[in-house]
Backbone atoms as SQL, in Angstrom:
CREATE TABLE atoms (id INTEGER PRIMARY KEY, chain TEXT, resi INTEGER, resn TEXT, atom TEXT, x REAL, y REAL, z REAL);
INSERT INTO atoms VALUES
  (1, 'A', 1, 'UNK', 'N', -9.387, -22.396, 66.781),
  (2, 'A', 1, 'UNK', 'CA', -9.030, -23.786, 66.603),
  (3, 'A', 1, 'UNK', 'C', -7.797, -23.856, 65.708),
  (4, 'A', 2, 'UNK', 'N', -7.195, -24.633, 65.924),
  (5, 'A', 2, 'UNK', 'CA', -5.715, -25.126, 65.151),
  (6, 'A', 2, 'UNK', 'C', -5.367, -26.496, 64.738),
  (7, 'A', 3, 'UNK', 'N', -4.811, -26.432, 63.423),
  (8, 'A', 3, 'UNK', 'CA', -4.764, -27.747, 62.786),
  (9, 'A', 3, 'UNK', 'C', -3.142, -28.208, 63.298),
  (10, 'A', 4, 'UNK', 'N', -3.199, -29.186, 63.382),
  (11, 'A', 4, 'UNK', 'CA', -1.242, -29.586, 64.308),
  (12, 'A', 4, 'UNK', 'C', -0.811, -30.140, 62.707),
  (13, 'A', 5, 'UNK', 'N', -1.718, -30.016, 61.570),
  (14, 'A', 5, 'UNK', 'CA', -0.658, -30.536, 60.466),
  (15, 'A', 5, 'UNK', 'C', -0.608, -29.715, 59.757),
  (16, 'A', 6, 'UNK', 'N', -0.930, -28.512, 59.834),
  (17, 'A', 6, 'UNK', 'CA', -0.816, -27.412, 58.978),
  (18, 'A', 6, 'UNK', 'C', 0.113, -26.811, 59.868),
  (19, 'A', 7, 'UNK', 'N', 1.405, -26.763, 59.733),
  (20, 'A', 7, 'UNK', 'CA', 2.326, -25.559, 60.723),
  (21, 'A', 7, 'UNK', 'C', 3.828, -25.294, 60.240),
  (22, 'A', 8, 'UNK', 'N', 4.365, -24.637, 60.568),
  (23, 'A', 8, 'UNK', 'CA', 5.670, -24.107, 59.953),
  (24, 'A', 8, 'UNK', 'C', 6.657, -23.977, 61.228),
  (25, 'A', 9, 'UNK', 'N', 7.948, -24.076, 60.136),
  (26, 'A', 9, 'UNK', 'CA', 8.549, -24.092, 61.278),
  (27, 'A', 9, 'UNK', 'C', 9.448, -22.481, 61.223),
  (28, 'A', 10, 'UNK', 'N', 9.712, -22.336, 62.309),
  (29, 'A', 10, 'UNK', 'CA', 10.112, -20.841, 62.314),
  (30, 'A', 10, 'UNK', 'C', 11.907, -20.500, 62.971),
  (31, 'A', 11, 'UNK', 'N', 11.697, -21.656, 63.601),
  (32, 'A', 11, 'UNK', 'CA', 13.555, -21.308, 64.258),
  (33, 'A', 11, 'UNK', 'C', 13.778, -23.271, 63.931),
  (34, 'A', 12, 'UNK', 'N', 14.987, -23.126, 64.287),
  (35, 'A', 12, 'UNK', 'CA', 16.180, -24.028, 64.207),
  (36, 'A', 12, 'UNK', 'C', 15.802, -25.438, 64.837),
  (37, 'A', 13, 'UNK', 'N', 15.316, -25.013, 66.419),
  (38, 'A', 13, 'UNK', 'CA', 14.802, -26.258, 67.255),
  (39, 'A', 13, 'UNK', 'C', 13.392, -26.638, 66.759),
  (40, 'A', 14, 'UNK', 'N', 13.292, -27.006, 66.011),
  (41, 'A', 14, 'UNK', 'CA', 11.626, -27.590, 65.317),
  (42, 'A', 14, 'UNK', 'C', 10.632, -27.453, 65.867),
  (43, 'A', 15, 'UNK', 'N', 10.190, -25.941, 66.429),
  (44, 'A', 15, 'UNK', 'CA', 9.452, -25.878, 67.138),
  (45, 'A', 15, 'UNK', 'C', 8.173, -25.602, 66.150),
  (46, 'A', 16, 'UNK', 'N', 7.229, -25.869, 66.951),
  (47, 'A', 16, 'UNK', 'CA', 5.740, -26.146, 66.210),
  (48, 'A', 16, 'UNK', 'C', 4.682, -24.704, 66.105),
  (49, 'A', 17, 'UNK', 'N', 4.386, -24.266, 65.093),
  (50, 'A', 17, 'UNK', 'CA', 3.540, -23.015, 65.283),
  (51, 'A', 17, 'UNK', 'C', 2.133, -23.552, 64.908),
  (52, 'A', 18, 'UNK', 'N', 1.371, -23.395, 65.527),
  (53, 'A', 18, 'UNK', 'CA', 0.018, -23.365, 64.897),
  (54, 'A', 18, 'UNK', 'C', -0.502, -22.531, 64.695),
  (55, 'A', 19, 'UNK', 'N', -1.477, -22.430, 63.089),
  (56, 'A', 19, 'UNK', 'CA', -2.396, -21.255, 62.669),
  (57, 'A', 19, 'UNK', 'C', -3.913, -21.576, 62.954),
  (58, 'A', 20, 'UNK', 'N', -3.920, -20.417, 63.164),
  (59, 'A', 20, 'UNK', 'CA', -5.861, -20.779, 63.170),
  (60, 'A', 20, 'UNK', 'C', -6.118, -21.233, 61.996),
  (61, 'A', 21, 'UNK', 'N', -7.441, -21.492, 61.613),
  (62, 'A', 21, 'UNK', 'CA', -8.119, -22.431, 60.913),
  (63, 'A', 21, 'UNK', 'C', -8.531, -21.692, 59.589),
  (64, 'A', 22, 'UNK', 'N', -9.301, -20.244, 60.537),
  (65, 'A', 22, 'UNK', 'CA', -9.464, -19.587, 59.532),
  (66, 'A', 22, 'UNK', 'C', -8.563, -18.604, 58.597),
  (67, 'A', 23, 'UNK', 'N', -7.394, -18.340, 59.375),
  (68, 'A', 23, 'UNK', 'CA', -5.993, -17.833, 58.323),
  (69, 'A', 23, 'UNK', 'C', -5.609, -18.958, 57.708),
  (70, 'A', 24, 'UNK', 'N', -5.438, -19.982, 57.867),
  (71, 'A', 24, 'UNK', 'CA', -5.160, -21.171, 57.238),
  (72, 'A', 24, 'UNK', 'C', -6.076, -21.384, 55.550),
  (73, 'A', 25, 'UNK', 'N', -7.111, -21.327, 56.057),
  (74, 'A', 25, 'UNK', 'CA', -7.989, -21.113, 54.801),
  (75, 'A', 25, 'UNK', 'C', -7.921, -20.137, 53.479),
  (76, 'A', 26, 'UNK', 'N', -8.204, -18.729, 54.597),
  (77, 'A', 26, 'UNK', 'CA', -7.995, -17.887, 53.793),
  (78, 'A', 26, 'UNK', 'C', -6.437, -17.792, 52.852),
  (79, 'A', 27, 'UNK', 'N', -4.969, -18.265, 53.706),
  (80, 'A', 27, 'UNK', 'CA', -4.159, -18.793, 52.942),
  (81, 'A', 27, 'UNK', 'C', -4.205, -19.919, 52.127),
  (82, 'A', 28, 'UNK', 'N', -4.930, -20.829, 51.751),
  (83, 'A', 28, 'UNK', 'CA', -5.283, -21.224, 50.967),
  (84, 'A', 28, 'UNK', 'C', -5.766, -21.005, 50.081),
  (85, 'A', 29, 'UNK', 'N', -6.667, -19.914, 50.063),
  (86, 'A', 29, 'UNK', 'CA', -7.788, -19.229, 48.781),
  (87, 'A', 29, 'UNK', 'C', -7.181, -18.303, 48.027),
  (88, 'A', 30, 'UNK', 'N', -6.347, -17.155, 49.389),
  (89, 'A', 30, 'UNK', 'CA', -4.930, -17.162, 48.256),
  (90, 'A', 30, 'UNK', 'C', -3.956, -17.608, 47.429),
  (91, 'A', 31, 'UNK', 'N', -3.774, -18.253, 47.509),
  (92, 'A', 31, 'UNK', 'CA', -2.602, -19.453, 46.609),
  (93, 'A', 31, 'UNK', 'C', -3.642, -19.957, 45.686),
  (94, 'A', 32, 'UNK', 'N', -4.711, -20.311, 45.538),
  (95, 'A', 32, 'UNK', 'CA', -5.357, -20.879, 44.939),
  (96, 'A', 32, 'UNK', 'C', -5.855, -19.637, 44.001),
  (97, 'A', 33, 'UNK', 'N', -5.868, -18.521, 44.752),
  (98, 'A', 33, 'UNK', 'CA', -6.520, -17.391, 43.853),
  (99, 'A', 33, 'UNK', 'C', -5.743, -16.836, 43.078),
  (100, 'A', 34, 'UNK', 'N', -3.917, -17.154, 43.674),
  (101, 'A', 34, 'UNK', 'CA', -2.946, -16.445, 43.168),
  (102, 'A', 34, 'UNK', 'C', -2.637, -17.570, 41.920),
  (103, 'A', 35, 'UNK', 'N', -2.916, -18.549, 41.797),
  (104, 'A', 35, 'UNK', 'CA', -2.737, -19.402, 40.876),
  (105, 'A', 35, 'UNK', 'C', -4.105, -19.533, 39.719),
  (106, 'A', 36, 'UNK', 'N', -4.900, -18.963, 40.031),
  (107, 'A', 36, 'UNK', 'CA', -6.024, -18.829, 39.095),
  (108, 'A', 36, 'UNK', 'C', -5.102, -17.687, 38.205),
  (109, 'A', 37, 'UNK', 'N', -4.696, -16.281, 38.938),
  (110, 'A', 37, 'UNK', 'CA', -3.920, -15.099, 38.300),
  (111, 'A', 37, 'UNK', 'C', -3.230, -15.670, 37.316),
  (112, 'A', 38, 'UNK', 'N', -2.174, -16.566, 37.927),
  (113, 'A', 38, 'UNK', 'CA', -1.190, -16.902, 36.956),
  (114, 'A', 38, 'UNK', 'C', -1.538, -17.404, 35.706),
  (115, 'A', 39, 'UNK', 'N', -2.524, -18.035, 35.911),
  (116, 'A', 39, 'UNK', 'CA', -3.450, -19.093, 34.702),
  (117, 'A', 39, 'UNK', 'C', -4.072, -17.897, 33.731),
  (118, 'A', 40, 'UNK', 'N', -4.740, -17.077, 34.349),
  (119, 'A', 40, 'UNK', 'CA', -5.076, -16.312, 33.327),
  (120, 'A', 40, 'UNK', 'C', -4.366, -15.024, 32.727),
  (121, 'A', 41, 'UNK', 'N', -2.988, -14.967, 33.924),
  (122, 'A', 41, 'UNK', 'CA', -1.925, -13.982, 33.019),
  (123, 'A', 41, 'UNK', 'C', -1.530, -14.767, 31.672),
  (124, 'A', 42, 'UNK', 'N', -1.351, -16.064, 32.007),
  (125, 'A', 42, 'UNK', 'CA', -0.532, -16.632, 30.987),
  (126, 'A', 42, 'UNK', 'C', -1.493, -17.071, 30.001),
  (127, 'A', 43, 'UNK', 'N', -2.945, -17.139, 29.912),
  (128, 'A', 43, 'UNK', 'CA', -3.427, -16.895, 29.122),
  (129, 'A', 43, 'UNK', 'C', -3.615, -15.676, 28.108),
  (130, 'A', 44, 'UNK', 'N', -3.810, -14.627, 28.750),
  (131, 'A', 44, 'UNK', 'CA', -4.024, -12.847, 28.669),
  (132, 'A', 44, 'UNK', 'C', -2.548, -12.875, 27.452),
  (133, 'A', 45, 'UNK', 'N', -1.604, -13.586, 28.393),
  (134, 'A', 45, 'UNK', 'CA', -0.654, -13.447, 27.340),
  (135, 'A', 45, 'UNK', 'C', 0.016, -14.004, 26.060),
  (136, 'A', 46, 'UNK', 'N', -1.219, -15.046, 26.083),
  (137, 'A', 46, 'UNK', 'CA', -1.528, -15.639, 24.987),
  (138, 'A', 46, 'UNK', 'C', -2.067, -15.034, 24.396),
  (139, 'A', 47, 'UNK', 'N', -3.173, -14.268, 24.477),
  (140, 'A', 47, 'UNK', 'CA', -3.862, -13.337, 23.532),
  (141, 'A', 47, 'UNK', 'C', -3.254, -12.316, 22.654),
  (142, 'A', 48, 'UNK', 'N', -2.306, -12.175, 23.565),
  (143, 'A', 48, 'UNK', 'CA', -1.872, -10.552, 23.513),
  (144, 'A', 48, 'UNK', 'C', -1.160, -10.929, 22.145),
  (145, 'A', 49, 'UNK', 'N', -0.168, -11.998, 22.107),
  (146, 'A', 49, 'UNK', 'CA', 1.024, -12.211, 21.553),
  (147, 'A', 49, 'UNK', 'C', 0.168, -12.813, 20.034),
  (148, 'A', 50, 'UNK', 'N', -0.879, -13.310, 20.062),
  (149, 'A', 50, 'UNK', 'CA', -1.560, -13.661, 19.260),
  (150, 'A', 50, 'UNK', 'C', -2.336, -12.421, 18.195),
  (151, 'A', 51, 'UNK', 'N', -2.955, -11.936, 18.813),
  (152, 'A', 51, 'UNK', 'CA', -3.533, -10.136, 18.810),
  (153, 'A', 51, 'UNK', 'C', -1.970, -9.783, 17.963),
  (154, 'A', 52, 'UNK', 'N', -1.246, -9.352, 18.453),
  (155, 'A', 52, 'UNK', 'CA', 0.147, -8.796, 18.159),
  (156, 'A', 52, 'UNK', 'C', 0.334, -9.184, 16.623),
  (157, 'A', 53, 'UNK', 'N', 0.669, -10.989, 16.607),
  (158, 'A', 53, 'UNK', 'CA', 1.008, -11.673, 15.489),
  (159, 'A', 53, 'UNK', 'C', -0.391, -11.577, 14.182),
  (160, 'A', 54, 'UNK', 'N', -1.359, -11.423, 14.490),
  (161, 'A', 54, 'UNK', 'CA', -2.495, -10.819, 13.873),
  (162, 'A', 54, 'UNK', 'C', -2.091, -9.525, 13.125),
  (163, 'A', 55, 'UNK', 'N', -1.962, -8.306, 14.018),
  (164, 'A', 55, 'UNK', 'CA', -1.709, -7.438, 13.995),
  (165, 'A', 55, 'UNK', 'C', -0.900, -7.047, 12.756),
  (166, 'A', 56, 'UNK', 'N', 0.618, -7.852, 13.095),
  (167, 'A', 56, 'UNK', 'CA', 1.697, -7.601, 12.187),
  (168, 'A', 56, 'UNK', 'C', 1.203, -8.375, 10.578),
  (169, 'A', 57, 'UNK', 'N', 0.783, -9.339, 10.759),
  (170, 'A', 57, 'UNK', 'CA', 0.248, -10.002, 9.997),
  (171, 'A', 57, 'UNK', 'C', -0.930, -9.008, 8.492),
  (172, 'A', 58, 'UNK', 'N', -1.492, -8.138, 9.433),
  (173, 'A', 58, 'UNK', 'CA', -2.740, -7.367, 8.493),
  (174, 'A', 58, 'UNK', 'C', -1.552, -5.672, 8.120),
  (175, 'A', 59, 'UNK', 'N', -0.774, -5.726, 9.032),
  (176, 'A', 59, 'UNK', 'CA', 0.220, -4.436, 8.707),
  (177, 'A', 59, 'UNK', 'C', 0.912, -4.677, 7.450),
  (178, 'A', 60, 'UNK', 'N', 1.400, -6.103, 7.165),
  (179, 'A', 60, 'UNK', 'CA', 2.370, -6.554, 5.787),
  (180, 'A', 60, 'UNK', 'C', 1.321, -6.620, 4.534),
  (181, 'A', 61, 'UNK', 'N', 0.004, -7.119, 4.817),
  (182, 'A', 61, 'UNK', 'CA', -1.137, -6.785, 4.047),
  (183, 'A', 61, 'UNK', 'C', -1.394, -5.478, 3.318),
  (184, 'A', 62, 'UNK', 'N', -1.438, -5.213, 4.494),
  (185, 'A', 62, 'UNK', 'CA', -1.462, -3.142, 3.896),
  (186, 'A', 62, 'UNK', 'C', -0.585, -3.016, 3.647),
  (187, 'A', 63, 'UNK', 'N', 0.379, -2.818, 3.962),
  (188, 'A', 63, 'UNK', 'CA', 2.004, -2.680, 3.327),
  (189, 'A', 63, 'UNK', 'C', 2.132, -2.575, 1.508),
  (190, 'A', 64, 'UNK', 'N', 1.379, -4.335, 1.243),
  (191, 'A', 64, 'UNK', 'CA', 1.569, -4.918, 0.374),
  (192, 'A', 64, 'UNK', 'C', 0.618, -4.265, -0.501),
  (193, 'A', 65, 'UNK', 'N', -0.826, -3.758, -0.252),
  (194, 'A', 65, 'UNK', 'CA', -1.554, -3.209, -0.815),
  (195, 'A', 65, 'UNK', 'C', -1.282, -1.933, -1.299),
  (196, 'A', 66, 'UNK', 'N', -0.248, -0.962, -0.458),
  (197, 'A', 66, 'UNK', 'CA', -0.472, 0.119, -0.362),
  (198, 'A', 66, 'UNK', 'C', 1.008, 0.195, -1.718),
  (199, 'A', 67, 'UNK', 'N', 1.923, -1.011, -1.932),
  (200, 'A', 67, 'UNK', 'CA', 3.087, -0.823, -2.762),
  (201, 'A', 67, 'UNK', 'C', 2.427, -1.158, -4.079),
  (202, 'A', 68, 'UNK', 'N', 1.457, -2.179, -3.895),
  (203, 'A', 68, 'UNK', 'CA', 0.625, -2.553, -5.411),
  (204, 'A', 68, 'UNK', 'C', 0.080, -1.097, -5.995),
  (205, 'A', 69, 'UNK', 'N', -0.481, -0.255, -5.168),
  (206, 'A', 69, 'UNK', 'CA', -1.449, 0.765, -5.386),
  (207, 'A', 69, 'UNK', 'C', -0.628, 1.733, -6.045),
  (208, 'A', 70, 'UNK', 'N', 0.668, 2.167, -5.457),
  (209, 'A', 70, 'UNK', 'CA', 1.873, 3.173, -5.860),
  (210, 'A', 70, 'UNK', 'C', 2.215, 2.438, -7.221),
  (211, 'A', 71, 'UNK', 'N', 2.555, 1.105, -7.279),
  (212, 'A', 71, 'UNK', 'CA', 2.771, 0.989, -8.863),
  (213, 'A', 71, 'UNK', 'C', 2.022, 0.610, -9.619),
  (214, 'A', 72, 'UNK', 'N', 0.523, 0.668, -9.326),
  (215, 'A', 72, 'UNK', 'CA', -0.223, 0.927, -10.518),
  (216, 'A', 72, 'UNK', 'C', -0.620, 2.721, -10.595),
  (217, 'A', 73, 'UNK', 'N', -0.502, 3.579, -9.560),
  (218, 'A', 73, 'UNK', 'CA', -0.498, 4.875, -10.249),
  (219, 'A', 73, 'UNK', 'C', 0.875, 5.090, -10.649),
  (220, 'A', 74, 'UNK', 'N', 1.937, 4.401, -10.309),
  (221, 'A', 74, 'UNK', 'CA', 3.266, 4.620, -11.705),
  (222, 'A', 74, 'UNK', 'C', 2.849, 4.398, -12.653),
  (223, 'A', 75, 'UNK', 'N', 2.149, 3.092, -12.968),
  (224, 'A', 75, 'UNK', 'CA', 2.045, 2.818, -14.479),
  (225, 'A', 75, 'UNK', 'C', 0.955, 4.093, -15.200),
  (226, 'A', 76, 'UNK', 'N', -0.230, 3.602, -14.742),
  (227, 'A', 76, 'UNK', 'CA', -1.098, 4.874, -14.697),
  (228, 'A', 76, 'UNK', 'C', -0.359, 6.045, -14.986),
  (229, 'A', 77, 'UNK', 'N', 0.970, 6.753, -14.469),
  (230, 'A', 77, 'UNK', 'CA', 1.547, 7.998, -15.163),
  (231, 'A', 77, 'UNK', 'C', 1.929, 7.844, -16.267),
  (232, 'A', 78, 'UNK', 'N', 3.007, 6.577, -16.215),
  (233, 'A', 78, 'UNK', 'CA', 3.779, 6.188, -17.225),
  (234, 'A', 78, 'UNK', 'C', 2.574, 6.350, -18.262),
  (235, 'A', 79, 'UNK', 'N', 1.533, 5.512, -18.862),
  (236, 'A', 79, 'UNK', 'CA', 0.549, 5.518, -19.923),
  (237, 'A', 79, 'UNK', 'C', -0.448, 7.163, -20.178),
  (238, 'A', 80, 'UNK', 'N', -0.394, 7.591, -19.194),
  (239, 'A', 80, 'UNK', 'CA', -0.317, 9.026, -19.066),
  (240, 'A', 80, 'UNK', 'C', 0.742, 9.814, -20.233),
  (241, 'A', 81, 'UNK', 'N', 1.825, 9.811, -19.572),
  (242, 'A', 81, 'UNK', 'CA', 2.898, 10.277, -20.603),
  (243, 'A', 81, 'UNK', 'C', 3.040, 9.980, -22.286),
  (244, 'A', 82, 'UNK', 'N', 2.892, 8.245, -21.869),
  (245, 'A', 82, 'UNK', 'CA', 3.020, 8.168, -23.313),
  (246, 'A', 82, 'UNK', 'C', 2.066, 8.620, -24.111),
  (247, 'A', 83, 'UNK', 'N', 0.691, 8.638, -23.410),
  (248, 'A', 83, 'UNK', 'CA', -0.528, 8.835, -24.237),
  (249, 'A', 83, 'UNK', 'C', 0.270, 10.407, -24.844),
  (250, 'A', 84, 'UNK', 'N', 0.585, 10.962, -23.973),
  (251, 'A', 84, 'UNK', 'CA', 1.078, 12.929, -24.423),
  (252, 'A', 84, 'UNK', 'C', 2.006, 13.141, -25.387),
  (253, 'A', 85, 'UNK', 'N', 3.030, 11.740, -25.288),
  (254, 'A', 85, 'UNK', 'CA', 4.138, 12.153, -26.443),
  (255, 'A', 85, 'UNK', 'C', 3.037, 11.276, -27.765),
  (256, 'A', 86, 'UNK', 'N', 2.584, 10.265, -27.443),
  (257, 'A', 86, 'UNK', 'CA', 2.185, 10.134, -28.711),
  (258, 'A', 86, 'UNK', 'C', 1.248, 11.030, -29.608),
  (259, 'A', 87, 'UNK', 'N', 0.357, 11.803, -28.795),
  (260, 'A', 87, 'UNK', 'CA', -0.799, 13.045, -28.998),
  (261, 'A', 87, 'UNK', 'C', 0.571, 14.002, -29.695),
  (262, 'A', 88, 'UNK', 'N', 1.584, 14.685, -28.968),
  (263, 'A', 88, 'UNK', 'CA', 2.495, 15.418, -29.807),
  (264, 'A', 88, 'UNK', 'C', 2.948, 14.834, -31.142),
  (265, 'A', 89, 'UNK', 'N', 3.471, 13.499, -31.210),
  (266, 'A', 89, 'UNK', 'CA', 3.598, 12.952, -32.102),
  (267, 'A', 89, 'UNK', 'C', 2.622, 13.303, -33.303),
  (268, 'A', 90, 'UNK', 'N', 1.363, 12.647, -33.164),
  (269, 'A', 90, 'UNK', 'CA', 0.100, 12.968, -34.144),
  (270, 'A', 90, 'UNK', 'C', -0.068, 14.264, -34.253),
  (271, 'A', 91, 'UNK', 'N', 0.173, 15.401, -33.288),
  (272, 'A', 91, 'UNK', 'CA', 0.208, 16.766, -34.276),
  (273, 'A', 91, 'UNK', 'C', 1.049, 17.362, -34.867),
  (274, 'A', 92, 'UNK', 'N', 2.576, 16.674, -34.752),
  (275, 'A', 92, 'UNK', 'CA', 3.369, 17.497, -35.629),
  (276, 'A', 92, 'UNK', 'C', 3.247, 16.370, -36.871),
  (277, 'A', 93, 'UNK', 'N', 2.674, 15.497, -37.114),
  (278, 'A', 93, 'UNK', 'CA', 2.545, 14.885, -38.318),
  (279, 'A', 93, 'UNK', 'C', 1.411, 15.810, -38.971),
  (280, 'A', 94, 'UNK', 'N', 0.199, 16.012, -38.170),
  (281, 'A', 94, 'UNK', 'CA', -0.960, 16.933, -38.776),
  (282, 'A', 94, 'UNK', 'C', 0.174, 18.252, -38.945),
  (283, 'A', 95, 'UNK', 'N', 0.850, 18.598, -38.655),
  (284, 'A', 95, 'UNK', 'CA', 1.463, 20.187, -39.342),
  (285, 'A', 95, 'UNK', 'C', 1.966, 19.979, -40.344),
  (286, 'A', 96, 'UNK', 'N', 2.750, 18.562, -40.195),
  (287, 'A', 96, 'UNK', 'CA', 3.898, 18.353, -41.332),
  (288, 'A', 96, 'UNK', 'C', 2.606, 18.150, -42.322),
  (289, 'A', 97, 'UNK', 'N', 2.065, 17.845, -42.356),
  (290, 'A', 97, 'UNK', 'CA', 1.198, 17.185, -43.831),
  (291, 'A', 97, 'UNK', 'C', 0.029, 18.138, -44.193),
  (292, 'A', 98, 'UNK', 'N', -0.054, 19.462, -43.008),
  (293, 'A', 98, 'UNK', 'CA', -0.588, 20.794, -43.791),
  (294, 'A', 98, 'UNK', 'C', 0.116, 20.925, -44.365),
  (295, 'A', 99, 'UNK', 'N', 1.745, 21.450, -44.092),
  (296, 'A', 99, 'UNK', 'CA', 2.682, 22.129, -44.753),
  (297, 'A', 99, 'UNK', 'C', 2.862, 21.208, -46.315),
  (298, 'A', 100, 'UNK', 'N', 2.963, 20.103, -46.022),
  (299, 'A', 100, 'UNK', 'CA', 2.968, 19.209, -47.568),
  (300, 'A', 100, 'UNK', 'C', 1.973, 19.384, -48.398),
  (301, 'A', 101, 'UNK', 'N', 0.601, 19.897, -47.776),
  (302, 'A', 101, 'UNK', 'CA', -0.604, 19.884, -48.483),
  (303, 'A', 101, 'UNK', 'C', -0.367, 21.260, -49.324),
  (304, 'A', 102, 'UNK', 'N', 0.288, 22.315, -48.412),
  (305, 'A', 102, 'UNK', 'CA', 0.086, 23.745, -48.930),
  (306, 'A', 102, 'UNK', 'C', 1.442, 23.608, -49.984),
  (307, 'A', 103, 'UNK', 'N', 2.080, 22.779, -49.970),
  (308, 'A', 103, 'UNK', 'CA', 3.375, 22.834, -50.908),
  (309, 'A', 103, 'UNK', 'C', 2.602, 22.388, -52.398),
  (310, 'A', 104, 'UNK', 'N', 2.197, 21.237, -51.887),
  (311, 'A', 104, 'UNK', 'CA', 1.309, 20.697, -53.186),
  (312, 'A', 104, 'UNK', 'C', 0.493, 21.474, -54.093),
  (313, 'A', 105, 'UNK', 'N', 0.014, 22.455, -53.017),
  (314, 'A', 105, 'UNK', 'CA', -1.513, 23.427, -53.859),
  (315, 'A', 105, 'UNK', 'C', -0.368, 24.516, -54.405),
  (316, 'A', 106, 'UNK', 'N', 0.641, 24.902, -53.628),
  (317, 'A', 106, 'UNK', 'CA', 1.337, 25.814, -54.522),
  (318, 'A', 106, 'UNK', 'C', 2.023, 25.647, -55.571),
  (319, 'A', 107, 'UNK', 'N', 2.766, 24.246, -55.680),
  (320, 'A', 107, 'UNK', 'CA', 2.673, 23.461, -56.771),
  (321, 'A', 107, 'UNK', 'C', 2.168, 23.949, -57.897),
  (322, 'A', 108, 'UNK', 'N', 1.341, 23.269, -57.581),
  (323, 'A', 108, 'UNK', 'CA', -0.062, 23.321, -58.453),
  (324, 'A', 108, 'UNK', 'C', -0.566, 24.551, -58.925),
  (325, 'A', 109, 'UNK', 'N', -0.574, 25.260, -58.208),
  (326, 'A', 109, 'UNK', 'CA', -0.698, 27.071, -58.714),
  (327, 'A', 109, 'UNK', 'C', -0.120, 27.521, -59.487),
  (328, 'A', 110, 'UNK', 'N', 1.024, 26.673, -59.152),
  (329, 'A', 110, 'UNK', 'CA', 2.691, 27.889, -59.860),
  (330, 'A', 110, 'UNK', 'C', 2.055, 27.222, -61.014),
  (331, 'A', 111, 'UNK', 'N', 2.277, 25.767, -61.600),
  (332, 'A', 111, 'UNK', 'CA', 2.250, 24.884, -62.365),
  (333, 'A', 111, 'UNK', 'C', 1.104, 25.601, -63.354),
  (334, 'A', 112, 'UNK', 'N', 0.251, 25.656, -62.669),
  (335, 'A', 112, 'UNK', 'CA', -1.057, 26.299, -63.854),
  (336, 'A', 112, 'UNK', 'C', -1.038, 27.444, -63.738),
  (337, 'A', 113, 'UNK', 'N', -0.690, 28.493, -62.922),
  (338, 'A', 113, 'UNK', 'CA', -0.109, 29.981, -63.320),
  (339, 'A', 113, 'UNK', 'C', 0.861, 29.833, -64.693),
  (340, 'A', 114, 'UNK', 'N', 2.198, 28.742, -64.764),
  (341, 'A', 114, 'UNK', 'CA', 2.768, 28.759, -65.842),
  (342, 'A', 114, 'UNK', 'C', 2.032, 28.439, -67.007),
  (343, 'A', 115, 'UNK', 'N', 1.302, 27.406, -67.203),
  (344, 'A', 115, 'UNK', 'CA', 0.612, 26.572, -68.052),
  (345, 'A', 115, 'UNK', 'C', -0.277, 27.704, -68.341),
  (346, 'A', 116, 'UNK', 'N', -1.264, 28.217, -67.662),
  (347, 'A', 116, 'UNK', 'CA', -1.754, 29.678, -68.261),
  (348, 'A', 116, 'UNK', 'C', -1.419, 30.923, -68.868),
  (349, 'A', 117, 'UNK', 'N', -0.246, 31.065, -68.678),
  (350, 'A', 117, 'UNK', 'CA', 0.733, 32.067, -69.314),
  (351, 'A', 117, 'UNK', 'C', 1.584, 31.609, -70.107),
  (352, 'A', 118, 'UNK', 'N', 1.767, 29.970, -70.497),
  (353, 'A', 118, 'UNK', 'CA', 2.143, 29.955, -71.397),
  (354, 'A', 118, 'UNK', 'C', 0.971, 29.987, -72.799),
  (355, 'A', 119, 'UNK', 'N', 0.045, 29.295, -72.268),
  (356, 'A', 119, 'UNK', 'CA', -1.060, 29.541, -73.207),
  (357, 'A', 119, 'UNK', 'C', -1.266, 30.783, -73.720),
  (358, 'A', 120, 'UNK', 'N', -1.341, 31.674, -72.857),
  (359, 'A', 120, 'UNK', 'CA', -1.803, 32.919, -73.004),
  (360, 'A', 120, 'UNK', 'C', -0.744, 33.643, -74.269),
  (361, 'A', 121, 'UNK', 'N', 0.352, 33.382, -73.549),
  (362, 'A', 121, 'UNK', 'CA', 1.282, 33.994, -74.647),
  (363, 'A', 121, 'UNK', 'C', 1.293, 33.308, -76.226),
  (364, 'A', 122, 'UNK', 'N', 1.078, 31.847, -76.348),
  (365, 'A', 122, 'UNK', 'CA', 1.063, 30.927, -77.422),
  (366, 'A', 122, 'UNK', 'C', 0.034, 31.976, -78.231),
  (367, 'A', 123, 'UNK', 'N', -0.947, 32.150, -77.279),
  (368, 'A', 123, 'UNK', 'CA', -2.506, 33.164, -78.099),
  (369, 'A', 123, 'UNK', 'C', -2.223, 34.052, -78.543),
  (370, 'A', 124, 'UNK', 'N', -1.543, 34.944, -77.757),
  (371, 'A', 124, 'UNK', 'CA', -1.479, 36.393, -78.201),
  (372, 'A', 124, 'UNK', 'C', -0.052, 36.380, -79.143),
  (373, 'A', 125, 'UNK', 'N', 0.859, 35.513, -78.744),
  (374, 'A', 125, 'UNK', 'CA', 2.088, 35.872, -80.242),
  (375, 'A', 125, 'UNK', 'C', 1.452, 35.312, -81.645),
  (376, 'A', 126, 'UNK', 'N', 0.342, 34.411, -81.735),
  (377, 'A', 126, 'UNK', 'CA', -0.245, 34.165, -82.621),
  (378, 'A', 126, 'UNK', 'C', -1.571, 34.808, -83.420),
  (379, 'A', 127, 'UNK', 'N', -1.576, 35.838, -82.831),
  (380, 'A', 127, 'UNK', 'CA', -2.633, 36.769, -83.038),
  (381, 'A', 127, 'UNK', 'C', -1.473, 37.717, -84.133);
């Protein structure tokens, strides 16, 4: 069977083609099916581009996390270091202030080594 308003024209003199009923259809379900495609490419590619912008979105995140993280183990060294020069610091003060301590006691030695020998001698030239 053939529809006379469904037809195409194929040459110049307007001549009339008719399709069967059922290619007619089935060309219809195509176009209709090929337009469902399109609908959901252009959805799909909504996703995608969305997905994508997500994507880049959690990458600058990490990015951002991963530059915070590097300069807090800078600082972390940095307080590291200083903790070491200041630790050097505090032991050459502990040397310096043995060495002052042992100056003092020798001091002090010489001082009453003299003070004893002068006594001593005060004793014995007075004997």
């Amino acid at each position: 069977m053939t529809l006379p308003s469904f037809c195409q024209n194929v040459t110049v003199t307007d001549s009339i083609i008719c399709v069967p009923k059922s290619q007619l259809i089935k060309a219809i379900q195509d176009i209709k099916f090929g337009d469902y495609c399109k609908s959901e490419l252009d959805a799909t590619r909504k996703i995608v581009e969305f997905k994508s912008m997500q994507l880049t979105r959690k990458d600058s995140i990490i990015l951002a996390k991963n530059q915070i993280e590097l300069r807090y183990k800078q600082e972390i060294l940095d307080l590291n270091e200083l903790i070491d020069t200041k630790d050097d610091q505090i032991n050459l003060y502990i040397v310096k202030a043995r060495k002052e301590r042992a100056k003092r006691i020798g001091l002090i030695a010489g001082g009453v080594t003299v003070t004893v020998g002068a006594v001593a001698a005060i004793i014995w030239l007075s004997l």
